[in-house]
C-alpha positions as a LaTeX table, in Angstrom:
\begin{tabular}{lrrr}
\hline
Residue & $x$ (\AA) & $y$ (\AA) & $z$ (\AA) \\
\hline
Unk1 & $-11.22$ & 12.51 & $-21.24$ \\
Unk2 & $-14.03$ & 10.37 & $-22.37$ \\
Unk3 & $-15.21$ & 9.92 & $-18.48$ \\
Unk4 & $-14.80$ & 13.98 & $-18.26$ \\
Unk5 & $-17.40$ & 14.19 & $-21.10$ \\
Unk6 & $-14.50$ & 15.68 & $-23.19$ \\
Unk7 & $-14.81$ & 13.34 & $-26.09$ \\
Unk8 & $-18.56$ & 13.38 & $-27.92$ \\
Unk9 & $-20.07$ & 11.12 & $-30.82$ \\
Unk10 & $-22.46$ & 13.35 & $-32.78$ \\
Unk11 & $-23.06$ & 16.01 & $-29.92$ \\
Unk12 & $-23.75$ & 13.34 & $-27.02$ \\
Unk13 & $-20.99$ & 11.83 & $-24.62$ \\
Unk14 & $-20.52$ & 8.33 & $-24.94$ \\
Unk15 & $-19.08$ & 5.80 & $-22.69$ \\
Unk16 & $-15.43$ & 4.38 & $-23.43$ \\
Unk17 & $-17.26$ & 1.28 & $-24.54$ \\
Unk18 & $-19.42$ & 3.00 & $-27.55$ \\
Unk19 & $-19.18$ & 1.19 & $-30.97$ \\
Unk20 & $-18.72$ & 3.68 & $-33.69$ \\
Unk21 & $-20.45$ & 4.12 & $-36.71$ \\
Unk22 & $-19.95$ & 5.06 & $-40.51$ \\
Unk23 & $-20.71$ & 8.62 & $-40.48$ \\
Unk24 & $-20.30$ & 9.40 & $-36.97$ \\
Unk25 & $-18.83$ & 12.62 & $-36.21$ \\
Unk26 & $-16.52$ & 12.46 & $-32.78$ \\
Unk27 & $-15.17$ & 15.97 & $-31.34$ \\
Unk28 & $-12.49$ & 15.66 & $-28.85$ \\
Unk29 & $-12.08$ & 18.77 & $-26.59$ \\
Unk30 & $-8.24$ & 19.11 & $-25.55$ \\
Unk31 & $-8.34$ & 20.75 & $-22.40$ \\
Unk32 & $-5.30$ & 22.47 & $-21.01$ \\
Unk33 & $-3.22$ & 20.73 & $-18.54$ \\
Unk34 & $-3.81$ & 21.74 & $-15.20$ \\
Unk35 & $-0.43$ & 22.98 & $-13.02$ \\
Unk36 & $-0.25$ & 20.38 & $-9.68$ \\
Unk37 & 1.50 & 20.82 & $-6.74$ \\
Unk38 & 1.47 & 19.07 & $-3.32$ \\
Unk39 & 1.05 & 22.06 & $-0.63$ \\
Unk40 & 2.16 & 21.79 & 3.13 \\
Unk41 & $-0.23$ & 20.97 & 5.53 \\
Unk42 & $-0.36$ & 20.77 & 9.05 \\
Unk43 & $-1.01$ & 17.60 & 9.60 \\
Unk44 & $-0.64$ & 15.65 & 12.73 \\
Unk45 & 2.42 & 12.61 & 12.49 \\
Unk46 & 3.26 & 10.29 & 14.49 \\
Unk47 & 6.79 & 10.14 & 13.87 \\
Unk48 & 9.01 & 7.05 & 15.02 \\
Unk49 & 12.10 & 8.38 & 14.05 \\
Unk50 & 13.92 & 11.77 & 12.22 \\
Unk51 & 17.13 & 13.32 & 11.66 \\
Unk52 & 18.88 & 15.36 & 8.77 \\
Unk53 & 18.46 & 12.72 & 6.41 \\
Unk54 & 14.92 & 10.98 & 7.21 \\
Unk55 & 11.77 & 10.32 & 8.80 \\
Unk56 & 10.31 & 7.18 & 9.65 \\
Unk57 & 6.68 & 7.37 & 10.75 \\
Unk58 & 3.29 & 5.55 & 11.77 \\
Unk59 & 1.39 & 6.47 & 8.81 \\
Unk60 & $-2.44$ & 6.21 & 9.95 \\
Unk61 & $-5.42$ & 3.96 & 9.06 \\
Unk62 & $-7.14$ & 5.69 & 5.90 \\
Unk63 & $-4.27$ & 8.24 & 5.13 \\
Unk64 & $-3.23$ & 8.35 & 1.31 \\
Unk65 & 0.31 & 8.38 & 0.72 \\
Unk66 & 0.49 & 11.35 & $-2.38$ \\
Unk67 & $-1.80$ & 13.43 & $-3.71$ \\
Unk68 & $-3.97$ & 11.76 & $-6.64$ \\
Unk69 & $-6.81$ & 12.40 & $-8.44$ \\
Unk70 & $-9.71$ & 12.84 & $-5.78$ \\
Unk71 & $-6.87$ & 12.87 & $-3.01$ \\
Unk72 & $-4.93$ & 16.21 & $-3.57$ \\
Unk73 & $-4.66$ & 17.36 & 0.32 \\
Unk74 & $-4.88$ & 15.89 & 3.38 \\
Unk75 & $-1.82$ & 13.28 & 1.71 \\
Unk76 & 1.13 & 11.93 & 4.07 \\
Unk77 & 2.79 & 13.65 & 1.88 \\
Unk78 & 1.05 & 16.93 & 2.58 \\
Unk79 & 1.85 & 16.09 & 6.30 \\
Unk80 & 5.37 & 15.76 & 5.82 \\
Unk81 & 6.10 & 19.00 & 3.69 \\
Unk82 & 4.07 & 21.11 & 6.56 \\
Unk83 & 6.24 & 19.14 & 9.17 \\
Unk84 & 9.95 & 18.67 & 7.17 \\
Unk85 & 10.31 & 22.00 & 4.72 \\
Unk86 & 13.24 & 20.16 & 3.27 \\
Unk87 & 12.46 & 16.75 & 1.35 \\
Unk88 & 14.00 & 14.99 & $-1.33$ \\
Unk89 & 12.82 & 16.35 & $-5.01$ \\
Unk90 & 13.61 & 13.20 & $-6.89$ \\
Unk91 & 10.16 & 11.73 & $-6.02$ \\
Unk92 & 8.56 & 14.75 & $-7.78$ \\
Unk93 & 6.28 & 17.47 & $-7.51$ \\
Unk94 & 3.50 & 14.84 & $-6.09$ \\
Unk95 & 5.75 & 12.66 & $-4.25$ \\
Unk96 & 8.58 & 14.06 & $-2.75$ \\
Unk97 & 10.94 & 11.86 & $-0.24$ \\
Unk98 & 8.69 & 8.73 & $-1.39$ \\
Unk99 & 10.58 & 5.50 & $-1.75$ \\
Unk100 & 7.45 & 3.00 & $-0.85$ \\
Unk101 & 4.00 & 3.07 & $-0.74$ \\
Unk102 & 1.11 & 1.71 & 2.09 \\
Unk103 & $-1.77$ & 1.05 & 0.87 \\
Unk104 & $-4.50$ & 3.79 & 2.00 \\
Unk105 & $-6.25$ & 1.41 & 4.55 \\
Unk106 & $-3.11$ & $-0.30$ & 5.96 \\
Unk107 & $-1.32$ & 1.12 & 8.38 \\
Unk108 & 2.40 & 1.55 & 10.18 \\
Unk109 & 6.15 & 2.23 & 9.37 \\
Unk110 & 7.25 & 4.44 & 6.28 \\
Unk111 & 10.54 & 6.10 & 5.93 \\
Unk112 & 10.61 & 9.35 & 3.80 \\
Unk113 & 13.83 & 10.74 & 2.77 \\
Unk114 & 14.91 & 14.69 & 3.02 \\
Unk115 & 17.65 & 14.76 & 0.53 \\
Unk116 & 18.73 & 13.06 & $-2.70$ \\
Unk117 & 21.63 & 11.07 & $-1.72$ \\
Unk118 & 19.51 & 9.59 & 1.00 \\
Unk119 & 16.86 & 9.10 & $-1.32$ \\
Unk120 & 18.82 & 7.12 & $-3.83$ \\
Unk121 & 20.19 & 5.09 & $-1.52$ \\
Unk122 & 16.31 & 3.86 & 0.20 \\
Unk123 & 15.00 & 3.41 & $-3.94$ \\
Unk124 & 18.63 & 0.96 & $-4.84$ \\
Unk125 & 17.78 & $-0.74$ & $-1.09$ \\
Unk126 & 14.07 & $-0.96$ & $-1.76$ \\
Unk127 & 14.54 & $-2.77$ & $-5.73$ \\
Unk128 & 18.10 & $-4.43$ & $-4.44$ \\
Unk129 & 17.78 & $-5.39$ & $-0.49$ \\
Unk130 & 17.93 & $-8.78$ & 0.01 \\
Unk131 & 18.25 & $-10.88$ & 3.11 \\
Unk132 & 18.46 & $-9.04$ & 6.55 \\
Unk133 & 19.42 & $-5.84$ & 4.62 \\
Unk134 & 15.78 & $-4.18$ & 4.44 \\
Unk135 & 13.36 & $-5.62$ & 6.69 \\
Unk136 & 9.51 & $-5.25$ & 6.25 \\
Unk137 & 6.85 & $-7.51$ & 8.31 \\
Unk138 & 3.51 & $-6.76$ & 8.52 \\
Unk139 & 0.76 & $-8.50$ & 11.00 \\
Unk140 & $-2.36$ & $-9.82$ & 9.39 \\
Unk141 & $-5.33$ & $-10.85$ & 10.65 \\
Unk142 & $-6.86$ & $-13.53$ & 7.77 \\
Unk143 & $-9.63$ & $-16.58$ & 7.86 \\
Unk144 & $-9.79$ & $-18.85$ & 7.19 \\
Unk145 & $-6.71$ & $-19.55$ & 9.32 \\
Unk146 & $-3.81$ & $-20.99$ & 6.48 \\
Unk147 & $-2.71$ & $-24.45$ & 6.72 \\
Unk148 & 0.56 & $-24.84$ & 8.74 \\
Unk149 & 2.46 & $-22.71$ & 11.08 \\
Unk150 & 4.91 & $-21.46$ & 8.16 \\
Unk151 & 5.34 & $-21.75$ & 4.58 \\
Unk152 & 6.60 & $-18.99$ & 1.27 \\
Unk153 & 4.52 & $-17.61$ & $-1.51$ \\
Unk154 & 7.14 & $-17.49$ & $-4.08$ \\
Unk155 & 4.68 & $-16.87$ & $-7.34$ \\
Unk156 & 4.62 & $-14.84$ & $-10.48$ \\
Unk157 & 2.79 & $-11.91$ & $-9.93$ \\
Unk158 & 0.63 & $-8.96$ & $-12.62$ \\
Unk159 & $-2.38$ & $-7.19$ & $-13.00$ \\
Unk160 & $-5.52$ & $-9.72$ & $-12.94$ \\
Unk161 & $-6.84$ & $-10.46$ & $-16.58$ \\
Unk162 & $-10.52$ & $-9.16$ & $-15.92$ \\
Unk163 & $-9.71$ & $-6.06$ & $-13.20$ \\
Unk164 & $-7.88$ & $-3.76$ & $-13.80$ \\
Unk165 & $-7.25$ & $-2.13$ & $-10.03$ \\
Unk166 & $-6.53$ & $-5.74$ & $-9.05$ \\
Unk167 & $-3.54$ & $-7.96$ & $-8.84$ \\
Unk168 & $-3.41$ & $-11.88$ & $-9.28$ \\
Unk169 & $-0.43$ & $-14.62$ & $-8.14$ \\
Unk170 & $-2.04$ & $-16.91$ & $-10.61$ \\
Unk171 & $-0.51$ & $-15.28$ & $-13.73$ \\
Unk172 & 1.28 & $-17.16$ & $-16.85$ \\
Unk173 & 3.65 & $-13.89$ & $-17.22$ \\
Unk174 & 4.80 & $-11.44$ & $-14.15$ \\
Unk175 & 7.46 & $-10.22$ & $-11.96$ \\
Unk176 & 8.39 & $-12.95$ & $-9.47$ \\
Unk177 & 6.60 & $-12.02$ & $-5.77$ \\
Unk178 & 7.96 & $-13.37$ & $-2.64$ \\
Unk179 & 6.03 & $-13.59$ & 0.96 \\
Unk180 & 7.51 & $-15.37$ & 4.12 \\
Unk181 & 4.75 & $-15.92$ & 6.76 \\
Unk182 & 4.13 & $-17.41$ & 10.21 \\
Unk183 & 1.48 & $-17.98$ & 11.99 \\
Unk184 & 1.58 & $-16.16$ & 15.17 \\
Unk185 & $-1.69$ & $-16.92$ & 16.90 \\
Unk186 & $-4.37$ & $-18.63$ & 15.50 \\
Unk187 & $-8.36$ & $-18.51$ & 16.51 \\
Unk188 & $-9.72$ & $-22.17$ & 16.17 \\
Unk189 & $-10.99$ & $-22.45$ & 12.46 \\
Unk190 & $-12.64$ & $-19.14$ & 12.35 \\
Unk191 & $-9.11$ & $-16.75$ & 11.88 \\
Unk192 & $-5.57$ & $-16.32$ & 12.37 \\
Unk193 & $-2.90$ & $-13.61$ & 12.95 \\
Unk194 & $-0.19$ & $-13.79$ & 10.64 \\
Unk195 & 3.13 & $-12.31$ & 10.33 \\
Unk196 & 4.31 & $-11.82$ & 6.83 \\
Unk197 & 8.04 & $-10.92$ & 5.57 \\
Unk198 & 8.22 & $-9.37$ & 2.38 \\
Unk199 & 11.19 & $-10.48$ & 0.28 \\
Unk200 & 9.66 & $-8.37$ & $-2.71$ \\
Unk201 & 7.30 & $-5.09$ & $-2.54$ \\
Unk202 & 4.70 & $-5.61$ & $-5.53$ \\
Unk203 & 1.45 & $-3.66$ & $-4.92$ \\
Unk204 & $-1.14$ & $-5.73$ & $-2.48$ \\
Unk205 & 1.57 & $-8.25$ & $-2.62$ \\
Unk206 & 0.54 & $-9.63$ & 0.79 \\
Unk207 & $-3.56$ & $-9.25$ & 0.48 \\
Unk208 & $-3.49$ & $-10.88$ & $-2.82$ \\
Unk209 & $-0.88$ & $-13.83$ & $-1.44$ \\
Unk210 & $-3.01$ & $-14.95$ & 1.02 \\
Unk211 & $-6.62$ & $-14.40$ & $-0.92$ \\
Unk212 & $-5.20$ & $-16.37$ & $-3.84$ \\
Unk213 & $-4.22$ & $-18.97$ & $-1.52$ \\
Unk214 & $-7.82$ & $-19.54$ & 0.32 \\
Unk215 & $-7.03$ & $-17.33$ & 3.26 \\
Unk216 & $-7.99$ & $-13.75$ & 2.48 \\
Unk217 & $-7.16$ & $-10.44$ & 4.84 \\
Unk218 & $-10.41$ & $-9.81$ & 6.98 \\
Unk219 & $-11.93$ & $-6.97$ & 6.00 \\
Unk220 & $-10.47$ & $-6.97$ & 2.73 \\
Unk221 & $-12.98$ & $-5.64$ & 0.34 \\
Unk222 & $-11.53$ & $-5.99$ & $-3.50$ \\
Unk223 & $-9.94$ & $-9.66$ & $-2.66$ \\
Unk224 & $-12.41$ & $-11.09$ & $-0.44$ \\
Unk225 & $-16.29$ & $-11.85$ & $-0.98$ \\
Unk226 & $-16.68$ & $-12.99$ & 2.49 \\
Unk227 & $-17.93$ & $-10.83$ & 5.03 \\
Unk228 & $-16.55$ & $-13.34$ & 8.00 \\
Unk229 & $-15.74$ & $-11.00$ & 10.86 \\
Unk230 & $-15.90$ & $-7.79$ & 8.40 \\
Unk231 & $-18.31$ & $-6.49$ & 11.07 \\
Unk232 & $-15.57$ & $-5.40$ & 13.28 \\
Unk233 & $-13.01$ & $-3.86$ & 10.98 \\
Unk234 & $-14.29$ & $-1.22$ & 8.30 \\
Unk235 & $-10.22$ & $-1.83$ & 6.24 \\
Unk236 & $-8.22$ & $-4.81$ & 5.57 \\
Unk237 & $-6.77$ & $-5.77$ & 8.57 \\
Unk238 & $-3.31$ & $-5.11$ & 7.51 \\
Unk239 & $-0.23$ & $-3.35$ & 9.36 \\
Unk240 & 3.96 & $-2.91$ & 8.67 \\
Unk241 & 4.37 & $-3.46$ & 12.03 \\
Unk242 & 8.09 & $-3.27$ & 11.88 \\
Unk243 & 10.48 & $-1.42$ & 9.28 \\
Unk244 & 15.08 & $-2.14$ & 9.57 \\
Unk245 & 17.67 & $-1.11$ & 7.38 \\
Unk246 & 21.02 & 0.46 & 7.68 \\
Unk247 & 21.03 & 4.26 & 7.86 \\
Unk248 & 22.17 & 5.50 & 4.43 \\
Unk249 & 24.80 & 7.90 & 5.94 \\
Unk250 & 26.28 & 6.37 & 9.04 \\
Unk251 & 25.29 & 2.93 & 8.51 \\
Unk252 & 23.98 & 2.33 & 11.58 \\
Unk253 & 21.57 & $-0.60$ & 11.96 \\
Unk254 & 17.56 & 0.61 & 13.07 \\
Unk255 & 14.68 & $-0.94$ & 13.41 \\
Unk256 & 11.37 & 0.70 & 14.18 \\
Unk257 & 8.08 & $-0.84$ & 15.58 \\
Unk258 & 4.85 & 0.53 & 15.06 \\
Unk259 & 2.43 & $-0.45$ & 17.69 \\
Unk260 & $-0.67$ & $-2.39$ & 16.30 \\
Unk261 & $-3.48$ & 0.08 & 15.78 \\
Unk262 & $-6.70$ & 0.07 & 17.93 \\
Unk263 & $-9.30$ & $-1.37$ & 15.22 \\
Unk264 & $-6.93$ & $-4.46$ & 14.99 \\
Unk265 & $-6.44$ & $-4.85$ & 18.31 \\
Unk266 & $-10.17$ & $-4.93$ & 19.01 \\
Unk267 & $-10.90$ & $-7.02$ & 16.08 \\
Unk268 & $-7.94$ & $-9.73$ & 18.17 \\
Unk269 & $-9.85$ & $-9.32$ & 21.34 \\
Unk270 & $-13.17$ & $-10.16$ & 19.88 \\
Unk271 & $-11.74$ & $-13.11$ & 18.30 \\
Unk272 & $-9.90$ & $-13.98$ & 21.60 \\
Unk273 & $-13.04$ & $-13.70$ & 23.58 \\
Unk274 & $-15.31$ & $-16.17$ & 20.92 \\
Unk275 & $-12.39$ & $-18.65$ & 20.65 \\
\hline
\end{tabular}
């Protein structure tokens, strides 16, 4: 409201930070809330898998997942109500058939659920799934390259103390976060491509992991201050290359693979070529 220019201090719209005053008169306006409502769009998907109960797709580089403030349309979620009529309502009027969330500028496999039994069972598998029950890896490309071939991130994790939008591993309260990695080629001392099994699903989880650890995502803008090889990736280079669980009706174990998307690949054949 205050940002809106809804909330003044003696006629003139302060910022959230103002210090008041003896005397001061403050008007708040309160402004009607405004109806919201994700609308189908036709969207193009690239869908990996679908069938009564789901849809597993290849969500694209720079697609938002729901509509948000300064996202309402051209969401994943406007794609799959144009494409699927028939999600799950539990999610709500902005997210319907969400169980989990990609970050805008990462890419690859997402399931969406169509119904609410199927979408109960994803949200208990998602908070609950441990072991081989719900898999999700993700290839990263990050330099410096870490030290070893293997290792966990098994940390505390919360919002950082200064920034707000950002998370931080190095908390003294949090909820516990839990990365498996290996290195799966590595470029000299200048990068390394990484792939990363998530035991845990906290937001960034994976970019802040590795930038808290000396080894930031390339092209990772809000954890990294390096521009090392940010000339030839515009996003984090970040993808869920892979996404297995067991189907919540039949049970039947599926695993999906999304392919690595072209700006990666180029940025691994550039650092191929100067190795």
């Amino acid at each position: 409201m205050i940002e809106a220019g809804d909330v003044t201090v003696d006629g003139v719209a302060r910022k959230g930070g103002y210090k008041l005053h003896d005397g001061e008169d403050v008007v708040v306006v309160l402004r009607l809330p405004v109806p919201v409502q994700a609308v189908a769009q036709d969207l193009p998907l690239d869908i990996l898998y679908e069938d009564h109960d789901l849809i597993v797709v290849n969500k694209a580089v720079g697609m938002v997942v729901h509509p948000a403030p300064g996202h309402p349309h051209g969401t994943l979620v406007n794609a799959l109500l144009g494409h699927c009529k028939d999600l799950s309502g539990i999610g709500g009027a902005l997210r319907p058939g969400i169980v989990h969330r990609l970050d805008k500028d990462t890419s690859g496999a997402m399931v969406a659920t169509k119904n609410d039994a199927t979408h109960r069972a994803f949200v208990e598998m998602f908070q609950t799934g441990k072991g081989d029950v719900l898999i999700r890896e993700y290839l990263a490309v990050v330099a410096p390259p870490p030290r070893g071939s293997r290792g966990t991130f098994d940390t505390l994790y919360g919002r950082h103390k200064t920034h707000r939008k950002k998370f931080s591993s190095k908390v003294e309260r949090g909820k516990r976060a839990v990365t498996h990695w290996e290195v799966e080629q590595r470029f000299g001392s200048a990068a390394a491509l990484v792939r990363c099994r998530l035991a845990t699903g906290r937001t960034h989880q994976i970019r802040v992991h590795f930038a808290d650890n000396g080894s930031p995502v390339v092209g990772d803008a809000m954890y990294s201050r390096r521009r090392t090889l940010g000339d030839h990736i515009d996003r984090q280079a970040l993808h869920a290359a892979v996404l297995a669980f067991p189907h919540p009706s039949t049970h039947e174990r599926l695993r999906f693979e999304a392919p690595l998307p072209a700006d990666m690949q180029s940025l691994l054949d550039v650092l191929t070529a100067n190795r």
